[in-house]
C-alpha positions in Angstrom: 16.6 -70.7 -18.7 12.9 -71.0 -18.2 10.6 -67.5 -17.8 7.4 -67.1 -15.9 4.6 -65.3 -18.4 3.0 -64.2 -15.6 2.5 -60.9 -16.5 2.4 -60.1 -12.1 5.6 -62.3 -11.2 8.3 -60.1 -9.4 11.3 -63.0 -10.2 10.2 -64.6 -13.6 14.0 -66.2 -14.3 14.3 -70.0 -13.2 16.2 -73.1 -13.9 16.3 -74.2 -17.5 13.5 -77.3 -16.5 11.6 -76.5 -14.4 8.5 -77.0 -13.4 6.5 -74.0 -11.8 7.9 -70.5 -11.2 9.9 -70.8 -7.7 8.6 -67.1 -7.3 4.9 -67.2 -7.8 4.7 -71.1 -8.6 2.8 -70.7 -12.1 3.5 -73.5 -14.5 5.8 -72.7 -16.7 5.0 -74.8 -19.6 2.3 -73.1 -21.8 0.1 -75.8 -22.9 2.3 -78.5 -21.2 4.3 -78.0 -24.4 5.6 -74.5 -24.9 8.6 -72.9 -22.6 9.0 -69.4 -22.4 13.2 -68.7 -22.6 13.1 -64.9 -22.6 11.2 -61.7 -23.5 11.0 -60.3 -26.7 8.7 -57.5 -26.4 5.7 -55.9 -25.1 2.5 -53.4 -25.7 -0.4 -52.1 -25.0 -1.9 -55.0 -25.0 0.0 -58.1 -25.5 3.9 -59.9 -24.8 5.4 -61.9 -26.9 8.5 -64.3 -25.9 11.0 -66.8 -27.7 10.5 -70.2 -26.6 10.8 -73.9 -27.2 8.4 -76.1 -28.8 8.8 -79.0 -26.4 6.3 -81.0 -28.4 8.8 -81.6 -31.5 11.8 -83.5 -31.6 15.1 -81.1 -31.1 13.0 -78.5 -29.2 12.8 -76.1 -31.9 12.1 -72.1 -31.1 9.0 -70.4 -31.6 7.5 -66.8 -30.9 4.9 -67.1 -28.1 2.4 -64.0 -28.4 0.2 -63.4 -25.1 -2.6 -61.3 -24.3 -1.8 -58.6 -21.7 -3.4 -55.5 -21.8 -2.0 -53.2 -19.1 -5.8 -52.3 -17.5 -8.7 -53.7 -16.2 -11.4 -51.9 -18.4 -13.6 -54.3 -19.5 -13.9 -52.6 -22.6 -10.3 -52.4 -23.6 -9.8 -56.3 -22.3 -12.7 -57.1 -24.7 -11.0 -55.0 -27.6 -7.9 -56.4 -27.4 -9.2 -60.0 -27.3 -11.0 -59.4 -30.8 -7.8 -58.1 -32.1 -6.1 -61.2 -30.9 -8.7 -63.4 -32.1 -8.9 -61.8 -35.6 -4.6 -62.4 -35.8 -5.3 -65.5 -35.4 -7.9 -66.0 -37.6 -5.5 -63.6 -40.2 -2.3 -65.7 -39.7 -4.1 -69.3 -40.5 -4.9 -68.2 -43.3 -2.2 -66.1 -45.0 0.9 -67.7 -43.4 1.6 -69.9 -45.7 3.4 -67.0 -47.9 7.4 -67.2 -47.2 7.5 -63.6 -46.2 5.0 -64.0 -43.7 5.5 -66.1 -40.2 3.2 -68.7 -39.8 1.1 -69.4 -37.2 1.5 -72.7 -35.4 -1.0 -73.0 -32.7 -3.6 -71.0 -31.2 -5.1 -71.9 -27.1 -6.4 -70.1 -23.8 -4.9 -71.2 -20.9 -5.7 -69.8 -17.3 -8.1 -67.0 -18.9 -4.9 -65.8 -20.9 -4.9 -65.8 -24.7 -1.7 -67.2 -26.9 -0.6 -67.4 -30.4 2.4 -69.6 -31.5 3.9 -68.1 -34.1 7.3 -69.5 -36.4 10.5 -67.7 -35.0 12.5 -65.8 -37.8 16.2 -65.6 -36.7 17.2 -61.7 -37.7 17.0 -58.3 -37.4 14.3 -55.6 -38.2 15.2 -52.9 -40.5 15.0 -50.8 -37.5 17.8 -52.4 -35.9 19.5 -53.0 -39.0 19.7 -49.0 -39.5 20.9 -48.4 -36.2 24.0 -51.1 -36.7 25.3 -49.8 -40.0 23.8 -46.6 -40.5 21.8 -45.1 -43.7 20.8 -47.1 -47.0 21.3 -46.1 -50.2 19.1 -46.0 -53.5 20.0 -49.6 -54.5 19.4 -50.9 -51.6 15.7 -49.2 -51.3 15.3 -50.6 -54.4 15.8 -54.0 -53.5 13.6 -53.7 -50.1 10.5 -52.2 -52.2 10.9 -55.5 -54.7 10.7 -57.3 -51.9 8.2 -56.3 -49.8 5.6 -55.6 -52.7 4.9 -58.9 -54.1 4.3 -60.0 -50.0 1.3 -56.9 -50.0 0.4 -57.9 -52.6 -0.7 -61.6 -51.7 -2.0 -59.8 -48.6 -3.9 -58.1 -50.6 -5.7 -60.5 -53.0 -6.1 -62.2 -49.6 -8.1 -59.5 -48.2 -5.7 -58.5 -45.9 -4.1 -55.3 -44.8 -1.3 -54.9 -42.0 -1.7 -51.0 -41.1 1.6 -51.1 -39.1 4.1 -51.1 -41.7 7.4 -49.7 -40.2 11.2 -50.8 -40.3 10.4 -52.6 -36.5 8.2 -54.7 -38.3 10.1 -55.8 -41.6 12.8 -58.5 -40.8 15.4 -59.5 -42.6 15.5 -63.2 -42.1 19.2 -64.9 -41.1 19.1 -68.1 -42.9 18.9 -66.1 -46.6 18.9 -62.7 -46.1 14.7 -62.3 -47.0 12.6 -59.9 -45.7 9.8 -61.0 -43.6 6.6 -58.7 -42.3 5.9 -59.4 -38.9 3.7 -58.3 -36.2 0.1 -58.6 -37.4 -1.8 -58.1 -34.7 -3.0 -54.5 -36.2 -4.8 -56.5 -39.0 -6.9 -57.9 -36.7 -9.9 -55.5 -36.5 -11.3 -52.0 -37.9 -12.3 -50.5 -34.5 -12.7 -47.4 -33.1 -10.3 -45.5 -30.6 -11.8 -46.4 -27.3 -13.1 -43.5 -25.1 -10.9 -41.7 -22.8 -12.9 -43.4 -19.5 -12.1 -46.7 -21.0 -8.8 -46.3 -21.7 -7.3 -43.0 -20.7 -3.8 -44.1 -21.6 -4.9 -44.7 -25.2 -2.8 -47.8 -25.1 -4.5 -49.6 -28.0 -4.4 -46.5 -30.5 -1.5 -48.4 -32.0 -3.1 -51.8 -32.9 -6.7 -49.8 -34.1 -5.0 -47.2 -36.4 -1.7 -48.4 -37.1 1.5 -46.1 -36.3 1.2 -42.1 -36.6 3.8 -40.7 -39.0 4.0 -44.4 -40.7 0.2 -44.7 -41.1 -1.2 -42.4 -43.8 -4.3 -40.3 -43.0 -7.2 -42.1 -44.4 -5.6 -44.8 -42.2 -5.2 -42.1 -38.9 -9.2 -41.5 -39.8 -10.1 -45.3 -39.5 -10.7 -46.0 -43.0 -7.4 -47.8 -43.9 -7.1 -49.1 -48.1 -4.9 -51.7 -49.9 -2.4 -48.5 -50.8 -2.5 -47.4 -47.0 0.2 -50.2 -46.8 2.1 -49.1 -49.5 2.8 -45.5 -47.9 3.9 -46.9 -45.1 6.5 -48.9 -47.2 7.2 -45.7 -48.7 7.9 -43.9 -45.5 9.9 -46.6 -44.1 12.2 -46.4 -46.2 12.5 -42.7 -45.7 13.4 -43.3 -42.5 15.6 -45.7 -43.7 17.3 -43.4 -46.2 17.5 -40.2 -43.7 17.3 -41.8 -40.0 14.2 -39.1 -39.4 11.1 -40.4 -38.3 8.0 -39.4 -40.4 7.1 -36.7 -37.3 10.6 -35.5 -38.0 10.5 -34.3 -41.2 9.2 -31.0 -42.6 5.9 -31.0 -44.1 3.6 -28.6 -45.6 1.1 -26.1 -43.4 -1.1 -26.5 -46.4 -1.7 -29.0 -47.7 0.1 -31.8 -45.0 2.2 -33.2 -47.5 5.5 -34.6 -46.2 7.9 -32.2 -48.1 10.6 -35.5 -48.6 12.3 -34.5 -51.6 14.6 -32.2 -50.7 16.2 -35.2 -47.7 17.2 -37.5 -50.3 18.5 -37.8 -53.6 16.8 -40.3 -56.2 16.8 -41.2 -59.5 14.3 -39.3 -61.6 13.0 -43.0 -62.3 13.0 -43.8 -58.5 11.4 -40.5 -56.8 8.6 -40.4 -59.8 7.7 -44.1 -57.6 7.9 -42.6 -54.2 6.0 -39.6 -55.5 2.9 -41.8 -56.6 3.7 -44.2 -53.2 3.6 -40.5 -51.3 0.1 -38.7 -52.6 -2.1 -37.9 -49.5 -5.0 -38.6 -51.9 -5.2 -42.2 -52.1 -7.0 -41.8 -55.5 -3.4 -40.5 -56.6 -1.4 -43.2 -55.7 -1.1 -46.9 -57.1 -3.6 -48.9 -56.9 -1.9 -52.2 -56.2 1.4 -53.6 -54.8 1.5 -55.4 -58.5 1.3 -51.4 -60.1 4.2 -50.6 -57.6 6.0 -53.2 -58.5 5.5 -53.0 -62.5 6.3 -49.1 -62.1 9.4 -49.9 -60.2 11.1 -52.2 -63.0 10.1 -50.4 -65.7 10.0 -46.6 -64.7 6.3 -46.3 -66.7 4.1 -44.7 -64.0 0.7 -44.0 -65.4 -0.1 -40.0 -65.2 -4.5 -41.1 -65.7 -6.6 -40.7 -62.6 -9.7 -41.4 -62.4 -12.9 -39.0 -63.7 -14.6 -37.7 -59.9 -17.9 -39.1 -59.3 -21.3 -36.5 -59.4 -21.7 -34.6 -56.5 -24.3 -36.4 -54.3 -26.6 -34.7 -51.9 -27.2 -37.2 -49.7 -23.9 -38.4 -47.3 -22.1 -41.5 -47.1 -23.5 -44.3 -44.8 -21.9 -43.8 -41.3 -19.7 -47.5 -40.6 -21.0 -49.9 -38.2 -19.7 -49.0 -34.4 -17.6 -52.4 -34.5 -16.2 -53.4 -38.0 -14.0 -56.8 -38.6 -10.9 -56.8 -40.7 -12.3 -58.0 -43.6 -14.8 -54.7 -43.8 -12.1 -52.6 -44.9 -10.2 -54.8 -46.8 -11.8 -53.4 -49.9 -10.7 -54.8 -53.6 -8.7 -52.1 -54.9 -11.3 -51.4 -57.9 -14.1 -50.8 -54.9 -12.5 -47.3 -53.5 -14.8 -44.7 -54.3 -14.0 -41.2 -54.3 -15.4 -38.0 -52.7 -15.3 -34.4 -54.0 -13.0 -33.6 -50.7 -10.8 -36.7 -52.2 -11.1 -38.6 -49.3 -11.5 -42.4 -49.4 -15.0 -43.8 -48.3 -14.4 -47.0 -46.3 -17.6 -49.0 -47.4 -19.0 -49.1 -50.7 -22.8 -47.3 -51.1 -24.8 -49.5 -53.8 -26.7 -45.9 -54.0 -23.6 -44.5 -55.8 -23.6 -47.1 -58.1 -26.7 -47.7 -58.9 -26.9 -43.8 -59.8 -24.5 -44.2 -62.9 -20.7 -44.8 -62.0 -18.6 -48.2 -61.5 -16.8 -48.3 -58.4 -13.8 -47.1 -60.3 -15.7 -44.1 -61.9 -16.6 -45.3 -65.1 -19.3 -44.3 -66.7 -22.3 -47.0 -66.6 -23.8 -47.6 -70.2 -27.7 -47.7 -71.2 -26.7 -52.0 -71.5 -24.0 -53.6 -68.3 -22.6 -56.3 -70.6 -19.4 -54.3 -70.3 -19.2 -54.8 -66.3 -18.0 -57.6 -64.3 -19.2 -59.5 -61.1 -20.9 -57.6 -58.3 -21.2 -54.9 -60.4 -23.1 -56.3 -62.9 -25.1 -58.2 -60.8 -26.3 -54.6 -58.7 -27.0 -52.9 -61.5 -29.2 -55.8 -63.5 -30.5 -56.5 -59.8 -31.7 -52.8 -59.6 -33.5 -53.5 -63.2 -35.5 -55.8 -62.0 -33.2 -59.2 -62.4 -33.3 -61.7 -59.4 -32.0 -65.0 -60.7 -27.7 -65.2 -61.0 -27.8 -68.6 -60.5 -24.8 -71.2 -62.1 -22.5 -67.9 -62.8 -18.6 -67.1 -61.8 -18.6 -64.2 -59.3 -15.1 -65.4 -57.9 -14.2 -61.8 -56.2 -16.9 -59.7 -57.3 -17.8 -56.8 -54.9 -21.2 -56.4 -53.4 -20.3 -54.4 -50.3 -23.0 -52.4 -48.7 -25.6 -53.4 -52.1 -29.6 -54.2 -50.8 -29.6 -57.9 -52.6 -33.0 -59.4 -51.1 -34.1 -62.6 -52.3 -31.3 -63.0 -55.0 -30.9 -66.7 -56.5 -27.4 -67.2 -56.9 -27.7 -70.8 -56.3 -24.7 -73.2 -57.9 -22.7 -70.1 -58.3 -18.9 -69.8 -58.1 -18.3 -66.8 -55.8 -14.8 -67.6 -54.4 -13.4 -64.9 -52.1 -16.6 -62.1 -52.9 -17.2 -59.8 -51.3 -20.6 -59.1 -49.2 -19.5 -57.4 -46.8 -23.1 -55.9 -44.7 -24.8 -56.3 -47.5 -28.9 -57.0 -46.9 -29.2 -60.7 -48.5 -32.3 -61.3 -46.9 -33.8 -64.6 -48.6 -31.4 -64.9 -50.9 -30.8 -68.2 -52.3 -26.8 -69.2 -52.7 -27.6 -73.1 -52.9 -24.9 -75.1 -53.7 -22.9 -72.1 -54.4 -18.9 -71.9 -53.6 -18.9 -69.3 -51.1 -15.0 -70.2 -49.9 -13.3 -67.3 -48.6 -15.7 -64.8 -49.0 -16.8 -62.0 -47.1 -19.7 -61.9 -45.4 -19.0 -60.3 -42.3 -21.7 -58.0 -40.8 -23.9 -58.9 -43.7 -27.5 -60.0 -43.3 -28.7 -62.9 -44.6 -31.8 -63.7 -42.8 -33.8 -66.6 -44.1 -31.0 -67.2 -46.6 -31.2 -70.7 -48.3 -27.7 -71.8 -48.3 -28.0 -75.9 -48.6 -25.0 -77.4 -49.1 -23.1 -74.3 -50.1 -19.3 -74.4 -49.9 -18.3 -71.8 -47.0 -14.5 -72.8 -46.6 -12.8 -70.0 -44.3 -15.2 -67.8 -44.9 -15.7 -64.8 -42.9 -19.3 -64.6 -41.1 -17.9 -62.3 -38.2 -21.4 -60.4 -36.7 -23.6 -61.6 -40.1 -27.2 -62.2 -38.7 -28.0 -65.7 -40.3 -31.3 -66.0 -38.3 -33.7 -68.4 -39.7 -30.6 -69.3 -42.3 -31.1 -72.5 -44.1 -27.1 -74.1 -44.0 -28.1 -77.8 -44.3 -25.3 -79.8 -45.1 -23.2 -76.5 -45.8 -19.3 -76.9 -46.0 -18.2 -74.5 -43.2 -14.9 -75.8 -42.4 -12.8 -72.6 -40.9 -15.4 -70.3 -41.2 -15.0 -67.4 -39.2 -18.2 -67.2 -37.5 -17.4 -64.5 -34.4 -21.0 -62.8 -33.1 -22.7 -63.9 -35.8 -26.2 -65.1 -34.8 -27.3 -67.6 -35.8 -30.5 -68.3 -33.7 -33.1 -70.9 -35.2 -30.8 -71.2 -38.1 -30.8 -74.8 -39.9 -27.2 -76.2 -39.8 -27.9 -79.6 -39.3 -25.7 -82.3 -41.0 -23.3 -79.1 -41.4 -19.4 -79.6 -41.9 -18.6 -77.0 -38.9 -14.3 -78.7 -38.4 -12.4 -75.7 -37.0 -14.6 -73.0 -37.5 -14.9 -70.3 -35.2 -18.0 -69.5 -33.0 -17.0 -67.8 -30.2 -19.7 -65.3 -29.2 -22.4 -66.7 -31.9 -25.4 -66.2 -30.7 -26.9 -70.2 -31.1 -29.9 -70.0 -29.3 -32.9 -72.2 -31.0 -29.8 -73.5 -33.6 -30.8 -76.7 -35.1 -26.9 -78.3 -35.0 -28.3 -82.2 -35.2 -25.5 -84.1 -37.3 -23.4 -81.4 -37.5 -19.4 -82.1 -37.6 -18.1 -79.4 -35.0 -14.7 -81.3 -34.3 -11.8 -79.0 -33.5 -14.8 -76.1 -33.8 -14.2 -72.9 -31.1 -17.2 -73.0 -29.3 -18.3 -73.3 -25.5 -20.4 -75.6 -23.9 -23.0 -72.6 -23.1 -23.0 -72.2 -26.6 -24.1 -75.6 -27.4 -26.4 -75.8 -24.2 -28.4 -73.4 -26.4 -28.4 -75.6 -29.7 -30.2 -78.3 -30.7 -27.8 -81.6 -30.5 -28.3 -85.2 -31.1 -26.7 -88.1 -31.2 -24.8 -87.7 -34.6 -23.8 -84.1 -33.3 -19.7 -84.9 -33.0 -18.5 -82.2 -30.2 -15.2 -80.3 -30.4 -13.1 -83.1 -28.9 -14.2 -85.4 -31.5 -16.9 -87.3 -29.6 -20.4 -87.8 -29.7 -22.9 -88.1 -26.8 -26.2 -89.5 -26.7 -29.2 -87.3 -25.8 
């Protein structure tokens, strides 16, 4: 059977080939390649539907994900298209894990947005539970060894899902693995829109994750690493008791889910779910690879870390539109408050006034620290030049860095996260997969620096020197980039959707395969050796 994704048709069944809808006459191949079969789901803002990859021998099935919010608000239509944009951006790059689908194509087609994901033959956890009824401890056990080591290459990825629930764990047909799906809360930190833009709250979901499941730094939009490791936690309470999270008994107190006295553990396993459990996120563990270790070999550390001073002055208030990658923070970057709340974005202030991120005390010399904190605290001494150095995923986030020199410098997968690099010099520097987003590097030299899938969502590069830069898959979303230098660039595949390129010198730059819009490059400056999107070149 063929089905019409027109979110509007009243009869969306047809014959198995066929070419448009015989009730509102849409085309029913996606791409000329991709035929919806039937409906798997919807929400607030998208569909998704198994279909057939009629581009591959033997038709094979694949998950087709559209964009269909159920309103015409402007705002919420612009919202979820970032979401979906971020997926995709999320999926390219950690998909190539076995516990996580991959994604196989990414288009627009009639102003309606698609991702194409791999189709995992199973059922959810969910619908496992409802077939055969509760789990027991060994089986628990089992799920949380195999969904930690999946977090965790989330994780070192810079990735966190906030919707972890049993409708989103699959346990895959062919060999009986679990698989996380549904990503599409990944895709962005942003605020809850207002109630005039979308009184139905229908993308609470995607921006915070799922009440009961999410914990509460995640419900206050500052999600962590260990914010997905509670919600493993209480999925499998729901797994063990069929109650869901709003279901059980909790404390008038303190808010703490009072869990213990629904189950029966080993002293080995509820000592783990007690840890996975703490409201405080400073309480729990600090990494799917803790978890894990704590898990096979029952030795859960009792140490927490020392409470930084009391500060006078409040933590800096987070941007009004944050990217993914802004609160994917390392899990050595959290820094604690006297109320025990997590802080989403890392203040340089509160290192620089004596404490590593992680609450150690900072000695009169910093050969004892590593990467971005070394670099702040020698920085704020009076040190500029970094240069020909391993930073590979060092933590800047937030740190005033004007006119460092960190040119020939390996700094694989750091994190800068809106951190002020104005005039700083990364020359020649690895910068693959790190994390720039929202950071400004104004007047940055950045020659022939490596910028593999990096994420430059909303960084002001204005004035940037990227000569001959490497910026294959960059995420590049907002960013502006007017009168920046990126001629002779290598810009394959990356993505500029909304970059503002007004006055951007893009003479010899390699933009094949690129996402950017002929408006866009209106406002550049081509020439001949500019090779477009398609692949071509034009002459000027």
């Amino acid at each position: 059977m063929s089905y019409c994704v027109n979110p509007t048709c009243a009869n969306p069944n047809n014959e198995p080939f066929a070419i448009n809808c015989a009730s509102c006459g849409s085309n029913l191949k996606l791409r000329n390649r991709y035929r919806a079969s039937r409906p798997l789901g919807k929400g607030g803002f998208g569909a998704t539907f198994l279909a057939a990859d009629e581009g591959l021998p033997g038709f094979p099935s694949c998950v087709v994900k559209q964009l269909r919010p159920n309103t015409q608000s402007v705002s919420v239509l612009k919202m979820a298209r970032e979401l979906f944009e971020r997926e995709a951006f999320t999926l390219g790059k950690i998909g190539s894990h076995p516990q996580i689908p991959r994604l196989l194509d990414y288009f627009e087609e009639d102003s309606n947005f698609y991702l194409v994901q791999e189709f995992v033959d199973g059922e959810t956890l969910k619908q496992e539970f409802e077939r055969r009824g509760a789990f027991n401890e060994i089986e628990i056990r089992k799920i949380l060894s195999e969904i930690f080591p999946a977090l965790g290459f989330m994780h070192e990825n810079g990735v966190i899902h906030r919707d972890i629930k049993p409708a989103n764990i699959m346990r895959r047909k062919q060999d009986g693995q679990l698989v996380l799906i549904d990503f599409g809360a990944v895709s962005s930190q942003v605020n809850k829109p207002s109630a005039d833009d979308d009184p139905s709250g229908l993308l609470t979901n995607f921006a915070i994750g799922t009440p009961g499941f999410a914990p509460p730094e995640q419900m206050a939009m500052r999600p962590v690493y260990s914010s997905d490791l509670y919600a493993t936690a209480m999925s499998c309470l729901y797994l063990m008791t069929g109650r869901s999270p709003k279901d059980l008994p909790h404390d008038p107190y303190t808010g703490e889910i009072n869990w213990k006295g629904q189950v029966k553990l080993s002293d080995r396993l509820r000592v783990v779910f007690e840890k996975l459990l703490q409201q405080s996120v400073a309480q729990r563990f600090r990494s799917a690879e803790e978890a894990l270790r704590a898990l096979e070999s029952g030795n859960i550390s009792e140490e927490q870390p020392p409470k930084p001073p009391s500060t006078t002055s409040p933590p800096p208030a987070p941007p009004s539109s944050v990217t993914v990658r802004s609160v994917t923070q390392i899990p050595n970057s959290r820094i604690q408050s006297k109320s025990g709340n997590v802080q989403g974005y890392e203040n340089s202030g509160m290192l620089t006034s004596g404490h590593t991120r992680t609450g150690s005390r900072i000695g009169t010399g910093s050969s004892e620290l590593k990467g971005g904190r070394r670099v702040i605290v020698e920085y704020n001494q009076g040190k500029r030049n970094f240069a020909n150095q391993d930073y590979s995923k060092a933590a800047f986030g937030s740190a005033t860095l004007s006119g460092i020199v960190m040119s020939r410098s390996k700094l694989v997968e750091a994190d800068f996260c809106h951190s002020d690099l104005t005039g700083a010099s990364f020359q020649g520097a690895n910068l693959s997969q790190a994390k720039l987003n929202g950071a400004n590097l104004r007047a940055a030299k950045m020659q022939r620096a490596i910028l593999i899938k990096s994420d430059l969502g909303s960084a002001s590069l204005i004035f940037a020197d990227l000569r001959e830069a490497n910026l294959q898959s960059a995420y590049m979303s907002k960013a502006d980039l007017s009168s920046a230098n990126l001629s002779g660039a290598n810009l394959k595949g990356a993505y500029l959707s909304q970059a503002n390129l007004n006055g951007t010198n893009l003479c010899g730059a390699d933009l094949k395969g690129a996402k950017i819009s002929e408006e866009q490059l209106a406002q550049a400056k081509t020439n001949w050796g500019t090779i477009r999107p398609d692949g071509s070149k034009r002459l000027f």
